[in-house]
C-alpha positions as CSV (number, residue, x, y, z in Angstrom):
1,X,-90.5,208.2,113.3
2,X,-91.2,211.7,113.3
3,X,-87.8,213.0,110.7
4,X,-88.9,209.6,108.5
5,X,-92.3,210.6,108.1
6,X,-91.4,214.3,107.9
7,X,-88.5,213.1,104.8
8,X,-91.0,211.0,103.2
9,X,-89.1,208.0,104.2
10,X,-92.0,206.3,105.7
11,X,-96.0,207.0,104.9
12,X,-97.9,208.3,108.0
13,X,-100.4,205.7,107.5
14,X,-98.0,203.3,108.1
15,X,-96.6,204.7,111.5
16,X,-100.3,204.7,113.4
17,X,-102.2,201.4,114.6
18,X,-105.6,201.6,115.0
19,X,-106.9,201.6,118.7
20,X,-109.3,198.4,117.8
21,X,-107.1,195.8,116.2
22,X,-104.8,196.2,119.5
23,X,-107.8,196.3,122.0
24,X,-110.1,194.0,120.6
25,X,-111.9,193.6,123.6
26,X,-112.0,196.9,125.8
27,X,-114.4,200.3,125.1
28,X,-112.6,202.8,123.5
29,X,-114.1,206.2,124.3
30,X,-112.3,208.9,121.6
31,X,-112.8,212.0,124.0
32,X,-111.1,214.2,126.4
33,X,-111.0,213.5,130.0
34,X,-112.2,216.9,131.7
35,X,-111.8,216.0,135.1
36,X,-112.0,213.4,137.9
37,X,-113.2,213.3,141.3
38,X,-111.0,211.2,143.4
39,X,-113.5,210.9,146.2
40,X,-116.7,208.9,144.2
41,X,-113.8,207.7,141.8
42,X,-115.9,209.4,138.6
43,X,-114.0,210.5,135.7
44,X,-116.1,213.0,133.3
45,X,-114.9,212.4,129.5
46,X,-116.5,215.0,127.0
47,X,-116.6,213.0,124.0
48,X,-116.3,213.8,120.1
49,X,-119.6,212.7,119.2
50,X,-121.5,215.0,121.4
51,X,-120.9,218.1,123.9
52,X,-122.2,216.4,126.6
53,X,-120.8,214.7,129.6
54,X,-120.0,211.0,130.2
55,X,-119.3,210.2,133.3
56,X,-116.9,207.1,133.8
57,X,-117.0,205.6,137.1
58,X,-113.3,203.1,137.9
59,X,-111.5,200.8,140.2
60,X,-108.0,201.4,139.1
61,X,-106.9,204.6,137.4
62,X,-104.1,205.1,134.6
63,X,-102.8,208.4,134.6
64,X,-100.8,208.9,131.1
65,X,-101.7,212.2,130.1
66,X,-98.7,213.1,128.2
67,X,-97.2,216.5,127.6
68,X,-97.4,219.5,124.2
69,X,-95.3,221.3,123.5
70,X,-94.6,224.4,125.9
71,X,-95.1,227.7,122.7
72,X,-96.1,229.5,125.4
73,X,-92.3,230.0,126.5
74,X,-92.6,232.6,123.0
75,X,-94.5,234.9,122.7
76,X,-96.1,234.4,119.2
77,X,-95.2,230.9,118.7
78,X,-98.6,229.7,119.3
79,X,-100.2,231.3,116.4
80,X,-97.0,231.5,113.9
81,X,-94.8,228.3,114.7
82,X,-95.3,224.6,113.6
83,X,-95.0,221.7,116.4
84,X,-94.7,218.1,116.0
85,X,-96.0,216.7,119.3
86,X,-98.8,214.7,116.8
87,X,-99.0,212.8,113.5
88,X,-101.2,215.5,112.1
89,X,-98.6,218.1,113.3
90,X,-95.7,216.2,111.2
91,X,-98.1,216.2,108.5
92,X,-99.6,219.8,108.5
93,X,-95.8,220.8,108.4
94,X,-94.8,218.7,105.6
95,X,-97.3,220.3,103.9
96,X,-96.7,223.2,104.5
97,X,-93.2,223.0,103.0
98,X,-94.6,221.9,100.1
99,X,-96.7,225.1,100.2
100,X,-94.1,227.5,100.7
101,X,-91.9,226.1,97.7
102,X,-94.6,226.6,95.3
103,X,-94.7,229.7,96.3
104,X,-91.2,230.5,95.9
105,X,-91.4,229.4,92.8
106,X,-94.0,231.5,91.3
107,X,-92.6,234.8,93.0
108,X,-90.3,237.1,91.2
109,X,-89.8,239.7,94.5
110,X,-86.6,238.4,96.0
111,X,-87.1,239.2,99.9
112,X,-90.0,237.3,99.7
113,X,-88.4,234.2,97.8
114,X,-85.7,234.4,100.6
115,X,-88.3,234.6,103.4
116,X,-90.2,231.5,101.7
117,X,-87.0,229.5,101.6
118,X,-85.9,230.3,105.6
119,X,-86.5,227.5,108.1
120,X,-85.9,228.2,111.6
121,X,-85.8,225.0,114.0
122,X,-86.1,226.7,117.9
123,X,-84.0,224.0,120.2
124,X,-81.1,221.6,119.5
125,X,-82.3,218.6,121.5
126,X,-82.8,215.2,119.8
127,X,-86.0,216.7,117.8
128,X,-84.9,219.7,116.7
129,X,-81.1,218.1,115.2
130,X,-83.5,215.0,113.3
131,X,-85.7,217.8,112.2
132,X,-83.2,219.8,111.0
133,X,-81.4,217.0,109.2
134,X,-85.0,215.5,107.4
135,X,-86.1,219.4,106.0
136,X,-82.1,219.4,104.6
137,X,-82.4,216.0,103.0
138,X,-86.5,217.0,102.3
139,X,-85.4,219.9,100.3
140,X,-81.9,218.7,98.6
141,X,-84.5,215.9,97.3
142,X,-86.3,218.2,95.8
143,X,-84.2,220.6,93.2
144,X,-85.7,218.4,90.9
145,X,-89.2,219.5,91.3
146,X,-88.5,223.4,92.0
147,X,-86.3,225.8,89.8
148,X,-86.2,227.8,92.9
149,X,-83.9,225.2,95.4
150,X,-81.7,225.3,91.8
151,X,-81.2,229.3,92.1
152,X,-81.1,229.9,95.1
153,X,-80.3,227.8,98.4
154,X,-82.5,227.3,101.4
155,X,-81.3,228.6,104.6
156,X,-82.4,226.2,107.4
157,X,-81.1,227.9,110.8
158,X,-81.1,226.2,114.2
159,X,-81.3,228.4,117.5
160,X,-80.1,226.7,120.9
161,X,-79.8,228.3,123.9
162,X,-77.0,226.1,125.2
163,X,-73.4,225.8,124.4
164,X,-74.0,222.5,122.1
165,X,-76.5,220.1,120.6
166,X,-78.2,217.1,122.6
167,X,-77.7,218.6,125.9
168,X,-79.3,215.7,128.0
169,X,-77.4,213.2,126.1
170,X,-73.2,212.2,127.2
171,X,-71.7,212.5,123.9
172,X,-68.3,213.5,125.1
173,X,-66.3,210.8,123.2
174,X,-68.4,212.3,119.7
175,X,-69.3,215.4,120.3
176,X,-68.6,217.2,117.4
177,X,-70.5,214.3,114.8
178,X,-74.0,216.2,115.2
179,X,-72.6,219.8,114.8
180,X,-70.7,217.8,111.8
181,X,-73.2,216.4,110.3
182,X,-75.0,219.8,110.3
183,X,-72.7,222.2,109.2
184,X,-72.3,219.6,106.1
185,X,-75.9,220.2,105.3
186,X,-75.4,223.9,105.0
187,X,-77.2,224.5,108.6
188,X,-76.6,228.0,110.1
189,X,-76.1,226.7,114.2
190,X,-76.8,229.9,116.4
191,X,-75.3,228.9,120.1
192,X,-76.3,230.5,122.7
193,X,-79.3,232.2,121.3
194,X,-83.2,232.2,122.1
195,X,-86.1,233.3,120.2
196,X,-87.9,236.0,122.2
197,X,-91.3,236.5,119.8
198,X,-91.8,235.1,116.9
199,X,-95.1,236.9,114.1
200,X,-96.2,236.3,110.7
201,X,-92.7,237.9,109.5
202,X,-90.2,235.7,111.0
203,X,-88.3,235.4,114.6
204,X,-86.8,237.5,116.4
205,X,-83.7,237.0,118.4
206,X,-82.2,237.7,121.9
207,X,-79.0,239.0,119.8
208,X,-81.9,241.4,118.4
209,X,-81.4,239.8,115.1
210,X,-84.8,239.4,113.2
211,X,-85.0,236.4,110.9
212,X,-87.5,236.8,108.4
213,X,-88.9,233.3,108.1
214,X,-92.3,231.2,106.5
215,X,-91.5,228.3,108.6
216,X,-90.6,228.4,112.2
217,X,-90.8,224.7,114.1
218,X,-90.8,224.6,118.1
219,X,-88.7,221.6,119.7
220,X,-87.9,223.8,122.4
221,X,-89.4,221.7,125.2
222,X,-92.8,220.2,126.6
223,X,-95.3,221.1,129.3
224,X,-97.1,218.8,131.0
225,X,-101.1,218.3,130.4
226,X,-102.6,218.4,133.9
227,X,-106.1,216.6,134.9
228,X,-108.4,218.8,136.5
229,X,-109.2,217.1,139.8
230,X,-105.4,216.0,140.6
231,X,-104.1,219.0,142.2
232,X,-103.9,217.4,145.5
233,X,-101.8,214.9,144.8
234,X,-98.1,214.6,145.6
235,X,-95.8,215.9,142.2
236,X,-91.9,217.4,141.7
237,X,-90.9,220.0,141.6
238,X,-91.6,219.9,137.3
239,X,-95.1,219.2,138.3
240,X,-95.2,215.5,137.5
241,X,-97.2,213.0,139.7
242,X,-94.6,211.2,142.1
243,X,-95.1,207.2,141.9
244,X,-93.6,204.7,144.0
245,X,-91.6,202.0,142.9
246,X,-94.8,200.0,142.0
247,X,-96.1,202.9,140.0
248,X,-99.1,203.9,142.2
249,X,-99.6,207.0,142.6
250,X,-97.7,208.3,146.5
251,X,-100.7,208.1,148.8
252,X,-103.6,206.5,145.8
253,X,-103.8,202.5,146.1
254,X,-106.0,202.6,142.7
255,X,-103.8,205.9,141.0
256,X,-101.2,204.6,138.6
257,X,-99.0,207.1,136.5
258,X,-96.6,206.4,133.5
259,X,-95.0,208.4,130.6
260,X,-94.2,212.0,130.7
261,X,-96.5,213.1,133.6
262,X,-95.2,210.7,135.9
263,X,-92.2,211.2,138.3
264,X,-90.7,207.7,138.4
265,X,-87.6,207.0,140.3
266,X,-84.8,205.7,137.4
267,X,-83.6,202.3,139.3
268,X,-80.0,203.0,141.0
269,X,-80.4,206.6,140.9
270,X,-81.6,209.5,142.4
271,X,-83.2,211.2,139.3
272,X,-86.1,210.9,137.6
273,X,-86.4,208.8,134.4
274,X,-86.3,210.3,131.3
275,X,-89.3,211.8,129.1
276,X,-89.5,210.1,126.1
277,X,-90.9,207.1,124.6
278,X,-89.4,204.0,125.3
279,X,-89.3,204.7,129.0
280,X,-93.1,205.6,128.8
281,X,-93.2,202.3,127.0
282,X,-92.0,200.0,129.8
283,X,-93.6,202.2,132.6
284,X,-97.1,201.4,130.7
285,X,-96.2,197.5,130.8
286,X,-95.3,197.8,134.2
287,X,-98.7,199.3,135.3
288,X,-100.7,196.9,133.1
289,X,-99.2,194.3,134.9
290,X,-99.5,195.4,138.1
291,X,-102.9,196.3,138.0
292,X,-103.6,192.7,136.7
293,X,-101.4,191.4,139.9
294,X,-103.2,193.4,142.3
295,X,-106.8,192.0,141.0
296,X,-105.2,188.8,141.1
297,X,-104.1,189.2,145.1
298,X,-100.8,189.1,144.2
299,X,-97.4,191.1,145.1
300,X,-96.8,193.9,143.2
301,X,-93.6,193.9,140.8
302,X,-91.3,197.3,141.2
303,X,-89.7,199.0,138.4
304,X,-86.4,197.8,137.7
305,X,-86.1,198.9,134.1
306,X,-82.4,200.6,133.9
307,X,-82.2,202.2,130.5
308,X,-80.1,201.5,127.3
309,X,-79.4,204.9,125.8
310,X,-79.8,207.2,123.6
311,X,-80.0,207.4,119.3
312,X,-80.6,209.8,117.0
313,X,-80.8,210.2,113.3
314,X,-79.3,213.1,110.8
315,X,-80.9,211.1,107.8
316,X,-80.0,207.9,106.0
317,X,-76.8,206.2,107.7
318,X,-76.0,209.1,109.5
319,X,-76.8,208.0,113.0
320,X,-75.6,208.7,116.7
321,X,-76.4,205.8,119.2
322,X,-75.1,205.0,122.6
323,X,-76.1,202.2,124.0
324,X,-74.7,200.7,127.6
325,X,-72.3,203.3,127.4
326,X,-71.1,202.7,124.3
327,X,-71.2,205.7,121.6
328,X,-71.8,204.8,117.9
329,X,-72.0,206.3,114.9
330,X,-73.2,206.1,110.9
331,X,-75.0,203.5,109.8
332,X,-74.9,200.5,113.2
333,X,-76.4,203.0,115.2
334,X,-79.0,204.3,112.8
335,X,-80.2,200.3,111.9
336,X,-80.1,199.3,115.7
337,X,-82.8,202.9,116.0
338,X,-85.1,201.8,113.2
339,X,-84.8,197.8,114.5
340,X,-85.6,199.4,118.0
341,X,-89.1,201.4,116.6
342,X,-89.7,198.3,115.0
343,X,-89.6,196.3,118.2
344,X,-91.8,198.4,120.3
345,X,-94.7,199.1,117.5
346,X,-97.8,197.4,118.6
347,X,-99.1,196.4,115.7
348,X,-97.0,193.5,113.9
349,X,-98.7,194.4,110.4
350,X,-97.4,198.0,110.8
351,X,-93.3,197.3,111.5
352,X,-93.6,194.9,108.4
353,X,-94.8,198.0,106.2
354,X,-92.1,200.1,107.9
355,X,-89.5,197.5,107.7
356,X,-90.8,197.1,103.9
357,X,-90.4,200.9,103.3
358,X,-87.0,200.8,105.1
359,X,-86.0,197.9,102.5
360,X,-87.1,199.4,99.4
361,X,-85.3,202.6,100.0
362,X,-82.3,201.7,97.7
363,X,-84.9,201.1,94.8
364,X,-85.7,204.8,94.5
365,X,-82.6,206.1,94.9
366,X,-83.1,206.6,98.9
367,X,-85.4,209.3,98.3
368,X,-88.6,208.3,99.9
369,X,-92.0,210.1,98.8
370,X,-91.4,213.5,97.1
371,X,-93.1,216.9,98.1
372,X,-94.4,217.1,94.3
373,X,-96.7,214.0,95.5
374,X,-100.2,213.6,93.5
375,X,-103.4,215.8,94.9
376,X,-104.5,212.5,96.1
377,X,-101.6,211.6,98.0
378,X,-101.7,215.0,99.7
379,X,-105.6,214.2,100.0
380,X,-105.1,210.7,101.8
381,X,-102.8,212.4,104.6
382,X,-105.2,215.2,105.2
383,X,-107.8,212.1,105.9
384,X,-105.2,210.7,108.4
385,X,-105.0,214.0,110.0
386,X,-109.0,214.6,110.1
387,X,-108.8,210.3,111.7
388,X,-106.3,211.4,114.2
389,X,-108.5,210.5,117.0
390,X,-108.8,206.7,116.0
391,X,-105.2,206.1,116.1
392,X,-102.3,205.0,118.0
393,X,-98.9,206.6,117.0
394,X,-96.2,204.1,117.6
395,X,-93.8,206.9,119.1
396,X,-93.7,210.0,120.4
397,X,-92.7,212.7,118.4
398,X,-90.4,213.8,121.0
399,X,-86.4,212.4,121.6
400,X,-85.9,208.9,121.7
401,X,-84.0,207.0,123.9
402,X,-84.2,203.3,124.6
C-alpha cells in the first residue's frame, strides 16, 4: 500500500493491525533483538521500555529479520534522502511534500521555487515506478491548494541505472506501458544513470549533472539486517540464511528463516525466491506450521509454493499485472492488486476499511486525502508514526509480487 498511502488514497491507520488483536494469546516483546547465542539457545532483546537486557531463552527459533534500505550505496543518502522501507517513512515523506509546497509558495527567489518543486526518485524497480506515479498524481491533485503547482510545473525525475523500468519483472509483451504511463505524467526518465552523492542541495549524477532537489527518495535496493550471533551459519552468496525445503535453517533443527533474509529454494527452479511480500507471506505460514508439526511428532511439509506474478500500480486504473504468465494492463490488473492486499491483510476489520476507502473513491472525485489536510489530521499521522512499534504493516513497502 505504500503509493496509496503516499497519494492519500488510503489512511495509514487503516493499512497497520495492531500486534494484540492478531495474537491474543502470545507475549509481545516491542524491542530489538541484539544478539543470540546458538549454543544455550538465549536470545538477548533490548527493549523500548528500558536499556537493559532481556534475555529470552527458546526451543524453536524464527528468523525474519527483514531488510532497509541499502543508502549506504550513496554517499549522502543517509542524511539527505527519504526511504519508505516503514509506515512512518511513507508518512514522514508525505509530509514532507506538503512542507516543501508551502514553501514554494511563499518564496519569491525562483532557483529556490525550482529546487522546492524537484523530486528525484533513485531506482526504477516496482517502488520507485508506483512512487513516482502517486507524487505525479499527489501533486496534479493539488493545484487547487498551491498557486505555485499553477505557475509553474513540478519536475519529478527518475534515475535507473538499467536500460528500462522493472528489471526483475518479464514484461516483454508490454514493455513500453510503464515508460508510457510515465512520460504521460510529465516524468523526466534518466536511463542509464546513477546518483553518486547526494547533500542538502540536490543529487549529483554519474553524467556529472547536478540536480538541485528538496526531495530525493531511495528505492534503489535493500540490505539485509543481520543478527549478531548468526555468522556461522550457512548463507548465499547475498548473505541470506540458506533453508532447506522445510525451512530450517541448513545444519539448525530449531532455526527457521523466512522473508527477505532467507535463501529459499523457489520450487522447480534453481534460484532463490523473490524478496518481497507475498512470498515472505507464505514462507511465514509454512514455518508456523511446521513448527506446530514438529511439536506435534509429525512430518514436516516442504515448500511447494510456485508463485503467481508480478503487479504494479501507476495510480488509479493504471495497472500492470502478470499473473501465470499472463501480462495485463489498466484497470483488471490494478483491482486483482488491491483484491490481492486485501486477501493477505491479517486483520479482517482493516481490508473492510481499505476496501471501504477503495469504494468511496468515486465520491470525491478519486482524489483521496489532500496535502492541505487539517493540523489535526497531520497530528494523528505523526501519532501513528511515534506508535510505530505496536503495529503490524500489512505489506512491505518494497515490490509486490504475488
Amino acid at each position: 500500500w505504500t503509493a496509496e498511502v503516499l497519494e492519500g488514497i488510503i489512511p495509514p491507520s487503516h493499512r497497520l493491525s495492531p500486534l494484540a488483536s492478531i495474537f491474543k494469546k502470545a507475549r509481545i516483546l516491542y524491542g530489538e533483538a541484539a544478539s543470540v547465542d546458538l549454543n544455550s539457545r538465549c536470545l538477548k532483546v533490548k527493549t523500548i521500555e528500558n536499556e537493559a537486557l532481556e534475555l529470552l531463552p527458546y526451543d524453536q527459533l524464527l528468523i525474519a529479520t527483514g531488510s532497509r534500505d541499502h543508502t549506504e550505496r550513496v554517499p549522502g543518502m543517509s542524511q539527505n534522502g527519504w526511504t519508505l522501507k516503514s509506515e512512518g517513512d511513507v508518512i514522514a515523506l508525505r509530509d514532507h511534500i506538503g512542507e516543501v509546497l508551502r514553501q514554494a509558495e511563499m518564496t519569491n527567489d525562483v532557483a529556490s521555487r525550482e529546487r522546492l518543486m524537484t523530486f528525484v526518485i533513485v531506482g526504477g524497480g516496482f517502488t520507485g515506478v508506483e512512487v513516482c506515479a502517486a507524487i505525479a498524481e499527489m501533486l496534479r491533485k493539488e493545484r487547487r491548494s498551491y498557486s505555485c503547482l499553477r505557475r509553474q510545473s513540478p519536475c519529478i525525475i527518475l534515475t535507473h541505472s538499467g536500460p528500462a523500468l522493472l528489471p526483475h519483472a518479464q514484461v516483454e509483451k508490454v514493455s513500453n506501458y510503464p515508460q508510457e504511463q510515465l512520460i504521460n505524467y510529465g516524468v523526466d526518465l534518466r536511463f542509464g544513470t546513477r546518483v553518486t552523492k547526494v547533500d542538502r542541495t540536490g543529487a549529483f549524477l554519474s553524467s556529472g549533472e547536478i540536480l538541485p532537489a528538496a526531495t530525493i527518495v531511495s528505492t534503489m535496493g535493500q540490505t539485509l539486517i543481520p543478527l549478531v550471533g548468526t555468522e556461522k551459519l550457512p548463507r548465499s552468496d547475498d548473505g541470506r540464511l540458506i533453508t532447506d525445503s522445510n525451512l530450517r535453517v541448513y545444519g539448525a533443527a530449531n532455526l527457521w528463516a523466512g522473508g527477505d533474509v532467507a535463501c529459499v529454494r523457489r520450487p522447480g527452479e534453481n534460484s532463490p525466491c523473490p524478496a518481497n511480500a507475498l512470498w515472505a507471506i507464505q514462507h511465514g505460514k509454512l514455518i508456523g506450521d511446521n513448527i506446530a508439526r514438529g511439536i506435534g511428532g509429525k512430518n514436516l511439509r516442504r515448500f511447494t509454493f510456485p508463485g503467481l506474478g508480478h503487479a504494479a500500480s501507476f495510480g488509479i486504473g493504471k495497472g500492470f499485472g502478470e499473473l501465470f504468465g499472463m501480462q495485463l494492463t489498466g484497470w483488471l490488473p490494478w483491482i486483482m492488486r488491491i483484491f490481492f492486499f486485501l486477501y493477505f491483510m491479517p486483520s479482517r476489520t482493516k481490508a473492510f476499511r481499505v476496501a471501504l476507502d477503495c469504494l468511496l473513491l468515486p465520491l470525491d472525485g478519486w482524489r483521496g486525502s489532500r496535502l492541505s489536510d487539517s493540523k489535526e489530521e497531520r497530528s494523528r499521522r505523526s501519532s501513528i508514526v511515534s506508535h510505530e512499534q505496536s503495529i503490524m504493516c500489512s505489506s512491505k513497502a518494497y515490490s509486490v509480487g504475488f
